[in-house]
SEMIBA-995802 format. One record per residue (C-alpha): residue number from 1; y, z, x; residue in one letter. Coordinates in Angstrom, 2 decimals, decimal comma. Layout:
<sites>
NUM | Y | Z | X | A $
...
</sites>
This chain:
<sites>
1 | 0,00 | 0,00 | 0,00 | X $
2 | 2,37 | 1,13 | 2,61 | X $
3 | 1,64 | -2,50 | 4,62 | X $
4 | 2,33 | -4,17 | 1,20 | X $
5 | 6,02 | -2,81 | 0,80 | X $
6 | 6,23 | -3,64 | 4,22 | X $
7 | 5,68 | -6,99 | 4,05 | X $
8 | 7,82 | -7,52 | 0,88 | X $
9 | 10,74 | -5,55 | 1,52 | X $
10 | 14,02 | -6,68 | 3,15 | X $
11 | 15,01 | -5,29 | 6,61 | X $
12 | 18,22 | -2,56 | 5,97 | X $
13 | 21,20 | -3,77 | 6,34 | X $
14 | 20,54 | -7,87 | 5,36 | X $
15 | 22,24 | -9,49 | 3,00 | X $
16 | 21,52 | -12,71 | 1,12 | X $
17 | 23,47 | -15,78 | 1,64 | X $
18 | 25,26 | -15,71 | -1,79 | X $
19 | 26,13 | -11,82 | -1,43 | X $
20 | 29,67 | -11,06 | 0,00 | X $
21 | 31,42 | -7,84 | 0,67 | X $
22 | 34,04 | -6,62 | -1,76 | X $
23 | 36,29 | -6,26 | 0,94 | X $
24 | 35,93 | -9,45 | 2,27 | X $
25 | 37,02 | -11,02 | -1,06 | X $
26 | 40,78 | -12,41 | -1,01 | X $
27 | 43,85 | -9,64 | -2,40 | X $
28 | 45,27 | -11,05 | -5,72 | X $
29 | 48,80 | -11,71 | -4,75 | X $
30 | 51,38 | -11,50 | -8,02 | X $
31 | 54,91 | -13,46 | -7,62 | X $
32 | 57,57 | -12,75 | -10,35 | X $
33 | 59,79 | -15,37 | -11,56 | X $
34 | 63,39 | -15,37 | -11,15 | X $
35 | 65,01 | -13,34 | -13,99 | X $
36 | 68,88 | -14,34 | -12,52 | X $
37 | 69,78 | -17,79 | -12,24 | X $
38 | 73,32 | -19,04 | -11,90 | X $
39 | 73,05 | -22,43 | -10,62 | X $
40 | 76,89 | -23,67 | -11,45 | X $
41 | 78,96 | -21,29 | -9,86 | X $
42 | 82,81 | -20,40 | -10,50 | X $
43 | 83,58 | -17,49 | -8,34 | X $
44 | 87,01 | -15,32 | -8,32 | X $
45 | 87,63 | -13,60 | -5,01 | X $
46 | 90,40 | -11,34 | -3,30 | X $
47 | 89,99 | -11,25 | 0,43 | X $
48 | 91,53 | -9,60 | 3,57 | X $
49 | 92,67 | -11,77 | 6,39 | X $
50 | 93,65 | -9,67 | 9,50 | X $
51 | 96,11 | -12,62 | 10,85 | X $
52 | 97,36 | -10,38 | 14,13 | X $
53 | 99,92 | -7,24 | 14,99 | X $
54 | 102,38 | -8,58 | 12,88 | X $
55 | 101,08 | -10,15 | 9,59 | X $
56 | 98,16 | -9,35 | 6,69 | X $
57 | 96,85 | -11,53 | 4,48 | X $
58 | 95,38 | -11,07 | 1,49 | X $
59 | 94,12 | -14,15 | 0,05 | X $
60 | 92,92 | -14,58 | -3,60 | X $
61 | 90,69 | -17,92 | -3,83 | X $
62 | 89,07 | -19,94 | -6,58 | X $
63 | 85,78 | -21,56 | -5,85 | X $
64 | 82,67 | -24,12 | -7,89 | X $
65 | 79,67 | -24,50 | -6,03 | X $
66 | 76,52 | -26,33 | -7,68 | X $
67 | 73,29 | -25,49 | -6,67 | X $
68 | 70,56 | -28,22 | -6,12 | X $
69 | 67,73 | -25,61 | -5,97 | X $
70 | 67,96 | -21,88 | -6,20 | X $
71 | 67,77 | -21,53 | -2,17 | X $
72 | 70,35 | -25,05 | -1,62 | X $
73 | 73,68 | -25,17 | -2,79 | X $
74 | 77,18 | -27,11 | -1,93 | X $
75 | 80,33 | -24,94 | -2,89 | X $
76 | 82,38 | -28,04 | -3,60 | X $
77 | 85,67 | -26,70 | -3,55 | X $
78 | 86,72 | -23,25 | -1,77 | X $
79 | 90,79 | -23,09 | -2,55 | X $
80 | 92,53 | -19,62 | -1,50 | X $
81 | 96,32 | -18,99 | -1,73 | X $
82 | 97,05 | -16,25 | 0,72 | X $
83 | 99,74 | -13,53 | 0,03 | X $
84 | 100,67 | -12,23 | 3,53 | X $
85 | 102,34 | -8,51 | 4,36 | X $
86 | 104,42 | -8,05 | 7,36 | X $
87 | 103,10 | -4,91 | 9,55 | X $
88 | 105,34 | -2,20 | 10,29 | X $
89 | 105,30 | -2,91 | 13,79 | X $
90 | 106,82 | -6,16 | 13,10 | X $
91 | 109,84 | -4,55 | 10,89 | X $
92 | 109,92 | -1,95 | 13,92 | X $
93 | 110,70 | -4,63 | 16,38 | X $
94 | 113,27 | -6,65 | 14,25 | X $
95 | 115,14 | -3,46 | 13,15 | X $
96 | 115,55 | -2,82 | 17,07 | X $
97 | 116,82 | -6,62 | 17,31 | X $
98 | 113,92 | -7,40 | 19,75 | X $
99 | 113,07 | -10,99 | 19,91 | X $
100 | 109,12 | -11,23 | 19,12 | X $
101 | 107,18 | -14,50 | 20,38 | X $
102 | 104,04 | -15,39 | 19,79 | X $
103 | 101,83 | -17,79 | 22,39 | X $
104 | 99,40 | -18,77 | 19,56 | X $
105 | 100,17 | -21,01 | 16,26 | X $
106 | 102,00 | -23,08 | 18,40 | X $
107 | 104,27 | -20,15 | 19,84 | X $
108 | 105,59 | -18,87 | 16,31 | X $
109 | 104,71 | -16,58 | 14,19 | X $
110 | 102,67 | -18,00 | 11,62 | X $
111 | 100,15 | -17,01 | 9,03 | X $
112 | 97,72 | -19,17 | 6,74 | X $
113 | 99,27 | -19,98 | 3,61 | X $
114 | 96,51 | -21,44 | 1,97 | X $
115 | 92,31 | -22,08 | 2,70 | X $
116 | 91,00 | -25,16 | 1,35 | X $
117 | 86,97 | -25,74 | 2,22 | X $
118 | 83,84 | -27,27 | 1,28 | X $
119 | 80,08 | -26,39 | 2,56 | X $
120 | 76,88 | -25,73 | 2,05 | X $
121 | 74,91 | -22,47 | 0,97 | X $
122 | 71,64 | -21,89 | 2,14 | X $
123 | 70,30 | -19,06 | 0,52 | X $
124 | 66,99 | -17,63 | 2,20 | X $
125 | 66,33 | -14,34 | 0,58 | X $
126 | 66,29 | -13,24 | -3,30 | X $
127 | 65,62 | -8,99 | -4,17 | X $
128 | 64,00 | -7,15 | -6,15 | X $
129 | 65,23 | -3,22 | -5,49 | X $
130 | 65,12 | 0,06 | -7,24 | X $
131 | 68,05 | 1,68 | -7,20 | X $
132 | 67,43 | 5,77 | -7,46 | X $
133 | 64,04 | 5,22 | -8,88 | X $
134 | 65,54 | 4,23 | -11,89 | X $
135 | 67,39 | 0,87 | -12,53 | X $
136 | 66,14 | -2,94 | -11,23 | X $
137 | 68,53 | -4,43 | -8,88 | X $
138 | 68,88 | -7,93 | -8,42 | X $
139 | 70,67 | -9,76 | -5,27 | X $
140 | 70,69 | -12,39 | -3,27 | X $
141 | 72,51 | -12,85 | 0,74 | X $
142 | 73,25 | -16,41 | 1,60 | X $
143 | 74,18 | -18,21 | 4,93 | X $
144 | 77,69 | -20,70 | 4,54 | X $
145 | 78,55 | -23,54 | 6,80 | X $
146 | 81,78 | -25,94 | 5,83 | X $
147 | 84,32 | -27,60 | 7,22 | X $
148 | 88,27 | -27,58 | 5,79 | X $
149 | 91,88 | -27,05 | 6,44 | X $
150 | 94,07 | -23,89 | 7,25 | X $
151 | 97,56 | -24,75 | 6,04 | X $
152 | 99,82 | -22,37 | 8,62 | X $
153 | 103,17 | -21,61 | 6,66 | X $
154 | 105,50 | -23,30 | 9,84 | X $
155 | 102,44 | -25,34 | 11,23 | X $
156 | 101,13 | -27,22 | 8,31 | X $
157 | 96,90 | -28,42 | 8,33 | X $
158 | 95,18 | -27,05 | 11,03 | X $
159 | 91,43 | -28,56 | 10,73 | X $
160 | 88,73 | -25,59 | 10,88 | X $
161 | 85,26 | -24,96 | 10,89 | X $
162 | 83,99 | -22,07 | 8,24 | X $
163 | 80,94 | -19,64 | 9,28 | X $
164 | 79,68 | -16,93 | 7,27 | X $
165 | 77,27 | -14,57 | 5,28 | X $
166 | 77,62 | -14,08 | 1,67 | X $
167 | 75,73 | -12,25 | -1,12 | X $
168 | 75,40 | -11,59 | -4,87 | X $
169 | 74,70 | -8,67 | -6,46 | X $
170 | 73,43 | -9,21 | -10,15 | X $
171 | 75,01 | -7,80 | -13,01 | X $
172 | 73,10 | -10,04 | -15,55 | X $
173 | 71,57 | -13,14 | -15,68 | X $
174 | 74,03 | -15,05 | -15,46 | X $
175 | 76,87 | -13,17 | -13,49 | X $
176 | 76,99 | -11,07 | -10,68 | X $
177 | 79,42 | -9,30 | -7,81 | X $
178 | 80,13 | -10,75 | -4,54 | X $
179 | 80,85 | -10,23 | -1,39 | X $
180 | 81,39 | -12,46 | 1,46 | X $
181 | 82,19 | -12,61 | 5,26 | X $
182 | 83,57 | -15,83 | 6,70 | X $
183 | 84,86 | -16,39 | 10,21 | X $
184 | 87,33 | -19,84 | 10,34 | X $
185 | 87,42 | -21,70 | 13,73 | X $
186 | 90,31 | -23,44 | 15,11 | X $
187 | 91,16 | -24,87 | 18,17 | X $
188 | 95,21 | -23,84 | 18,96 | X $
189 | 97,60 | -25,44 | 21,19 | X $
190 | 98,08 | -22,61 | 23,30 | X $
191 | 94,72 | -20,57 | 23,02 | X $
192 | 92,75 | -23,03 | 22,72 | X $
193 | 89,41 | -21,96 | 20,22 | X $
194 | 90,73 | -19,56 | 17,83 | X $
195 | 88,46 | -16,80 | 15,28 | X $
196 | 90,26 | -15,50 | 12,00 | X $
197 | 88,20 | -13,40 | 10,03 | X $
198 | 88,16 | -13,33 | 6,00 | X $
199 | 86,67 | -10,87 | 4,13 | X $
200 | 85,97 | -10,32 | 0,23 | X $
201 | 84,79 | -9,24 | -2,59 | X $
202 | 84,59 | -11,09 | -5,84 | X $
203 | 83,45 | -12,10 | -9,57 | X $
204 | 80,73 | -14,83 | -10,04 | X $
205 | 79,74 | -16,20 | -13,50 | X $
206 | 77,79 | -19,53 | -15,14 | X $
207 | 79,57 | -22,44 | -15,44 | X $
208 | 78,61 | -25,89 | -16,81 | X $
209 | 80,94 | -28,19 | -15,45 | X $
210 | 78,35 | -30,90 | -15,28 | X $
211 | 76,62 | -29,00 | -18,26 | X $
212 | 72,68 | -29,00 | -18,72 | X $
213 | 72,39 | -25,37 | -16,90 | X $
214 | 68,59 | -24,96 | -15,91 | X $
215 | 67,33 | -21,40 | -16,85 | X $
216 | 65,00 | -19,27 | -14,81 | X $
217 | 61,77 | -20,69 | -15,93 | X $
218 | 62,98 | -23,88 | -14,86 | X $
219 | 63,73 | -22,85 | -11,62 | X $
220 | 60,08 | -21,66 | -11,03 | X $
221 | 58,34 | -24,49 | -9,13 | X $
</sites>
């Protein structure tokens, strides 16, 4: 009897060829749709411009940006009219009647008047967070790269290049906070490649300009 189990028994530890390991079997992976899709954009934004010693900006801009896919979009238009404050170290100097001179701008002391750009947004990363355990929080952080015009208030169009890092911060599905960082490159007479830093906060909301708005479903591919 005992040779007869012997014989018919499987060695311990073999396994058939059709038998596989639970663990070996592949994780079910879940993916969530988009619940926020704004994919024409009209955007309000106030901004801080720290020119140099002497002048403040603080530019409130308009911009439409349509959105090919949810990741790809061109912000057609970017317009900003900038409202600049004089520093007290400026008023300082010309209550003391001392002459002030500036070697950039083309040696005067200018300030940008207006921004007018246009660029693409490549938007990489779309979140899902809790915020204290309690609420869903939806947001997005794009990258920005366009080309455009500073118009100086005494120099007139200065040709730029526009860098940055923006993001939106959901506040339903089809509006949401902003905030942005853009750095504007310029190449000035006198010092040659030149940085001016923008940053700003905003309002975003849907708008059909072109009309036929996808909704989030659609954007699912």
């Amino acid at each position: 009897m005992l040779l007869c189990m012997l014989g018919f028994d499987a060695p311990a530890g073999a396994a058939s060829p059709n038998d596989q390991d639970v663990f070996d079997l592949p994780q079910a992976v879940a993916i969530q749709g988009r619940e926020n899709v704004i994919d024409q954009s009209l955007a309000l934004n106030v901004g801080h411009i720290p020119t140099d010693s002497f002048n403040r900006g603080f530019p409130i801009s308009l911009a439409y940006t349509y959105y090919f896919k949810p990741y790809l979009g061109w912000e057609v238009v970017h317009f900003a009219y900038n409202f600049n404050q004089e520093t007290k170290l400026k008023n300082d100097f010309l209550a003391l009647n001392v002459a002030v001179e500036n070697i950039g701008f083309g040696g005067v002391l200018d300030y940008p008047k207006n921004i007018i750009s246009s660029g693409l947004v490549y938007t990489p990363l779309y979140s899902k967070s809790l915020l204290f355990n309690r609420t869903l929080v939806f947001s997005e952080t794009s990258l920005y790269a366009g080309v455009g015009s500073l118009v100086l208030n005494r120099v007139g169009h200065t040709p730029m290049l526009a860098l940055g890092i923006q993001g939106r911060l959901y506040l339903s599905p089809k509006s949401a906070f902003r905030w942005y960082l853009r750095e504007y490159i310029f190449k000035d007479l006198n010092l040659g490649v030149t940085l001016m830093t923008d940053l700003g906060i905003g309002f975003e909301l849907q708008f059909d300009l072109f009309g036929g708005g996808r909704s989030a479903a659609e954007e699912v591919e």
